[in-house]
C-alpha positions as a Python dict, from the first residue, in 0.01 Angstrom:
ca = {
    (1, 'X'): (0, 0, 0),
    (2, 'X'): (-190, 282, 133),
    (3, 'X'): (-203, 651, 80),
    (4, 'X'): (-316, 926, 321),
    (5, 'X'): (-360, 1273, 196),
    (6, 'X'): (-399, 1555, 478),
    (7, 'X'): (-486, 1925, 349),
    (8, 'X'): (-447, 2160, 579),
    (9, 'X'): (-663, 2498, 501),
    (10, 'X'): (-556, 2728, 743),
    (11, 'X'): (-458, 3047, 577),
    (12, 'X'): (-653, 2969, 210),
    (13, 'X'): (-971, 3133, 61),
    (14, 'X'): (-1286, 3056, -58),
    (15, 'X'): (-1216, 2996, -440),
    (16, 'X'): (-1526, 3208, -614),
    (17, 'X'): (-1745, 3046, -919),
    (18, 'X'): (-1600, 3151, -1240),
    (19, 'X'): (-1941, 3226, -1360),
    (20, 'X'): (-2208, 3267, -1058),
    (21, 'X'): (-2464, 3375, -1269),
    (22, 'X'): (-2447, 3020, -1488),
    (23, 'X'): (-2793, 2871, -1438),
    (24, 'X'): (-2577, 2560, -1337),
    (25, 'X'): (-2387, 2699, -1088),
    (26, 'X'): (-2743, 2828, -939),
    (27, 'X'): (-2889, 2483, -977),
    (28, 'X'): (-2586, 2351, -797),
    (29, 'X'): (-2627, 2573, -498),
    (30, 'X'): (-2957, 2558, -453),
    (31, 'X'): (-2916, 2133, -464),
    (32, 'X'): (-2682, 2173, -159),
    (33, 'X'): (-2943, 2380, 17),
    (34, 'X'): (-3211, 2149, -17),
    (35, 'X'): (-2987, 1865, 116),
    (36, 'X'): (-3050, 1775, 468),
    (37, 'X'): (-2673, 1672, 531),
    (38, 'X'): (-2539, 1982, 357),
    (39, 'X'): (-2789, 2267, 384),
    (40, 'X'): (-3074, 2324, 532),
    (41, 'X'): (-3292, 2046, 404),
    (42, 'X'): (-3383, 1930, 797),
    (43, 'X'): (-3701, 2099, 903),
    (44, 'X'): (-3598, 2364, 1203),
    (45, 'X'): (-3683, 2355, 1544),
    (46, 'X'): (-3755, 2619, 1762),
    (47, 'X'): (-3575, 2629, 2133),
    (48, 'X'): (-3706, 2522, 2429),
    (49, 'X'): (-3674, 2712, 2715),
}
């Protein structure tokens, strides 16, 4: 057996921290920036023209 979930967000908010200033909510962010899948971990490249 096999089971397929599909959410659909259309219409829904961004749910808020409860506590942004928690040092571990900071921590957390600032992991997913550093990622290079999820934030901005890949070094930038300018545009050629």
């Amino acid at each position: 057996m096999e089971w397929v979930i599909v959410l659909d967000d259309a219409g829904m908010k961004m749910r808020a921290p409860k506590d942004p200033d928690k040092a571990a909510n900071k921590e957390f962010a600032n992991g997913l920036k550093k990622n290079p899948v999820t934030g901005q971990g890949f070094p930038r490249s300018e545009p050629t023209s």
